[in-house]
C-alpha positions in Angstrom: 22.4 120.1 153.8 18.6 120.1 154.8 16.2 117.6 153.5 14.8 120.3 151.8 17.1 121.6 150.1 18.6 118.4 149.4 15.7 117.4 147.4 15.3 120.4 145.7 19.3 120.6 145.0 19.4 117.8 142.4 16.1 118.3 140.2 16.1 120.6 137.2 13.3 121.1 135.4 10.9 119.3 138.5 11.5 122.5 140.3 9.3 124.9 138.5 5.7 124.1 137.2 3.0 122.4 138.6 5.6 119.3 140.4 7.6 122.2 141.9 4.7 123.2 143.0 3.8 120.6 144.9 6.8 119.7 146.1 7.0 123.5 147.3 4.0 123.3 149.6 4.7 120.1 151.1 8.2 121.1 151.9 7.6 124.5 153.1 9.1 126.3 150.0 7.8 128.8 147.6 8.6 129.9 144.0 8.6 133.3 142.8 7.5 134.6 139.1 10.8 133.4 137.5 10.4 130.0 138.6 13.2 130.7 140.9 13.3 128.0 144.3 13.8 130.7 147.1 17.0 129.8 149.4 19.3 127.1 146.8 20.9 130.1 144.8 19.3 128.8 141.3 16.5 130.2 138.9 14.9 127.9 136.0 14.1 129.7 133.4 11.2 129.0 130.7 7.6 127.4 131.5 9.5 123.7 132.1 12.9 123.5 130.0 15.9 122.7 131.8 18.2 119.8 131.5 16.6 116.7 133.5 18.0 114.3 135.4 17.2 111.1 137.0 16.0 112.9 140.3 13.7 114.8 137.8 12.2 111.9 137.0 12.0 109.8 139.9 10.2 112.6 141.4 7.9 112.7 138.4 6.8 109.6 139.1 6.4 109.9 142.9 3.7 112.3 141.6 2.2 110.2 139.6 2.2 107.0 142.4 0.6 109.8 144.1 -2.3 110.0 142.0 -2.4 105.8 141.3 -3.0 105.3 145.0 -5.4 107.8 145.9 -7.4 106.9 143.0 -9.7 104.3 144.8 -9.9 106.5 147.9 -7.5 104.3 150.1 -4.0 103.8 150.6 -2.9 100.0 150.4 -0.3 98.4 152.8 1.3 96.3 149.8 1.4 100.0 147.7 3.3 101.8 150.6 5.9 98.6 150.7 6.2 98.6 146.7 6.9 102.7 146.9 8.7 101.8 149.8 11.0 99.7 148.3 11.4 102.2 145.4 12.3 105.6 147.8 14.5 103.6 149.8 16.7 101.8 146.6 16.8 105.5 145.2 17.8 107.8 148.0 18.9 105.5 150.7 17.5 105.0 154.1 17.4 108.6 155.7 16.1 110.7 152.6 14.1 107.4 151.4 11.4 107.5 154.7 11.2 111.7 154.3 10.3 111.4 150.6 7.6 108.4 151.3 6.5 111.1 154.4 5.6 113.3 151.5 4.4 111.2 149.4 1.9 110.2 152.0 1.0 114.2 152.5 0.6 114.3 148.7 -1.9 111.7 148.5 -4.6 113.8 150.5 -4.0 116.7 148.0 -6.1 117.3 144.8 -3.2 116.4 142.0 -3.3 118.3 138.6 -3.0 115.3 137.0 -3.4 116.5 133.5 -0.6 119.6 134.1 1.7 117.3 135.8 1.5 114.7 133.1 2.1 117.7 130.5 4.8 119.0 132.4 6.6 115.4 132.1 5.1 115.2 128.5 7.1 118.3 127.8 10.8 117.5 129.3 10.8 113.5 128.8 11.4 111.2 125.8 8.7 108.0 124.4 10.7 105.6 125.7 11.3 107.3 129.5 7.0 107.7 129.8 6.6 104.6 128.6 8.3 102.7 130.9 6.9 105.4 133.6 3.2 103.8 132.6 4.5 100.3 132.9 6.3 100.8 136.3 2.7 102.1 138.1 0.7 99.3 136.4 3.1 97.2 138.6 2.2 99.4 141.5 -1.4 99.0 140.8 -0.9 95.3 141.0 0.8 95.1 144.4 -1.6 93.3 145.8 -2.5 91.1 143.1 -5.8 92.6 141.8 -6.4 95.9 140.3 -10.4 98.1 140.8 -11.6 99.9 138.1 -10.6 103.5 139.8 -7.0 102.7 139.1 -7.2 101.2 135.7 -9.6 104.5 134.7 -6.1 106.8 136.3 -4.1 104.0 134.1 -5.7 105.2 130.9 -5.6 108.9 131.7 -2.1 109.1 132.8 -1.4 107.4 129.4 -3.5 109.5 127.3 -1.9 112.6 128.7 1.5 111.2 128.3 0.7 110.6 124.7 1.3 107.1 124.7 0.1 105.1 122.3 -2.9 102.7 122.2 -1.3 100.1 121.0 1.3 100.3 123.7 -1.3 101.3 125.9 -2.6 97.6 125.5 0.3 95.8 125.3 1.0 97.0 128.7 -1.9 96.3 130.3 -2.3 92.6 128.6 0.9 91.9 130.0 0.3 93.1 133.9 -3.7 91.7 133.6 -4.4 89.6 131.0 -7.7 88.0 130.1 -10.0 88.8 133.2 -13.7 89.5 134.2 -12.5 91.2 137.5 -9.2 92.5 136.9 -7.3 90.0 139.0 -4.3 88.6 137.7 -4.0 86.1 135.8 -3.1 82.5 137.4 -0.6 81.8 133.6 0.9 83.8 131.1 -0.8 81.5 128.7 -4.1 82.9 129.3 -2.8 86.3 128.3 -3.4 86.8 124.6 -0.2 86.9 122.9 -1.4 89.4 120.1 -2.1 91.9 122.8 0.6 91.7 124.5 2.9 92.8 121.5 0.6 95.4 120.9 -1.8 94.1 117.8 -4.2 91.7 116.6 -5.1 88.3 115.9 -4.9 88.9 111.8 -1.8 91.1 111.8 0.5 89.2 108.9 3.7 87.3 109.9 5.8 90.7 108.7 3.4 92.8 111.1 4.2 90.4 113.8 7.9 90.5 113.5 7.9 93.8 113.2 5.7 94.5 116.6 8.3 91.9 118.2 11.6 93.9 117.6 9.6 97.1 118.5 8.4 95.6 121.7 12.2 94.4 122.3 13.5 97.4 121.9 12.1 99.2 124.2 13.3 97.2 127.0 16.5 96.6 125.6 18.9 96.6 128.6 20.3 100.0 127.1 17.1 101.4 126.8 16.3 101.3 130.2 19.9 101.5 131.6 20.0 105.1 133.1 16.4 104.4 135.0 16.3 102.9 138.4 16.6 99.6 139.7 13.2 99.2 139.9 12.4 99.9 136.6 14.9 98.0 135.1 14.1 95.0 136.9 10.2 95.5 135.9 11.7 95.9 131.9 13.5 92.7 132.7 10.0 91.0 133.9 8.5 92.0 131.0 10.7 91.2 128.5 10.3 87.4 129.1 6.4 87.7 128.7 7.3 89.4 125.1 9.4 86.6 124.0 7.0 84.2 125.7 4.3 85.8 123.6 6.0 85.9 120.2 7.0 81.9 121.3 3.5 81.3 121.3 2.6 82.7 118.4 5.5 81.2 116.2 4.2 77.9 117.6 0.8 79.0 116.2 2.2 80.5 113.0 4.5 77.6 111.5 5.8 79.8 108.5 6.4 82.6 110.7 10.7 82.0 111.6 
């Protein structure tokens, strides 16, 4: 099978809408009216719905690295290795290097950023967008400092995901941290343990529990299990800097157990 129809030949609902699209031109390929990828024998049928997979996904998100890195108008050495890294785990050596050839075609092209996110929005759970969000803060941060171009993409990839604010800040507490120029950190006790599950400084000792086992759930090793390696080693990472944050707040909150 063809690299292009090999890509094409495990996505669902990727293959029509504005993804599909994009995928289409950069491979060669065109849709017709139904949606239907000319050449693999298949037609998807509504403006998005079909059953998803983790190909759906992962190229979902190659989109939206897209749009992270050409956000400050250049293209990073220690973003291509961290993408890198991600292609390579998720469709081996051969297909790995074609799919980071289009993802580096993709980044010259205007990106409908607000369509794509919908088009995920539509087809994806909380939990799957979620983690989607944290994974590219972690590609932001490849090289250990993030510009203000990226962190504006940040928020609007969030916003049209729909996540939260609350999550929104817990995220990027966790990757940043306290920070005048949006460099990391040097500790995780500079980061503001309130933020990073999510609420504030006079939340009550129920509140805080609470935001704990919410936190905790979402990267419960089940919760993440069906994503890829990447992103469940990322969950992993970030799950010690929750319980290092609710630690820190139990030392600060003696009646809190």
């Amino acid at each position: 099978m063809g690299f292009t129809k090999w890509i094409f030949a495990g996505l669902g609902w990727a293959v029509g809408g504005p993804i599909g699209a994009l995928l289409g031109f950069f491979l060669g390929n065109s849709f017709d009216s139904s949606d239907k990828f000319v050449g693999d024998g298949s037609s998807h049928h509504g403006p998005y719905h079909n059953t998803g997979t983790q190909a759906d996904i992962n190229v979902a998100l190659m989109v939206l690295i897209a749009a992270v890195m050409k956000a400050d108008g250049q293209v990073k050495k220690s973003e291509l290795n961290y993408v890198k890294a991600f292609l390579l785990q998720n469709y081996g050596e051969e297909n790995g290097k074609q799919m980071l050839k289009v993802l580096q075609k993709m980044v010259q092209q205007d990106i409908p950023i607000n369509q794509v996110c919908a088009q995920i929005k539509v087809n994806t759970d909380y939990n799957t967008r979620y983690h989607m969000v944290d994974f590219l803060f972690g590609l932001g941060g490849a090289d250990g400092s993030f510009d203000q171009a990226e962190l504006n993409m940040f928020r609007l990839i969030a916003q049209y995901l729909g996540i939260s604010q609350s999550d929104y800040t817990s995220i990027y507490e966790r990757h940043i941290g306290h920070s005048s120029n949006n460099t990391f950190t040097q500790s995780r006790n500079q980061k503001d343990p309130y933020k990073v599950l999510g609420i504030s400084k006079d939340a009550t000792d129920d509140e805080v529990k609470k935001a704990y086992r919410k936190m905790a759930m979402k990267y419960h090793p089940d919760r993440v299990a069906g994503m890829s390696e990447e992103m469940q080693r990322n969950a992993a990472e970030q799950m010690k800097e929750i319980n290092e944050a609710y630690e820190r707040i139990k030392l600060l909150r003696p009646n809190l157990k």
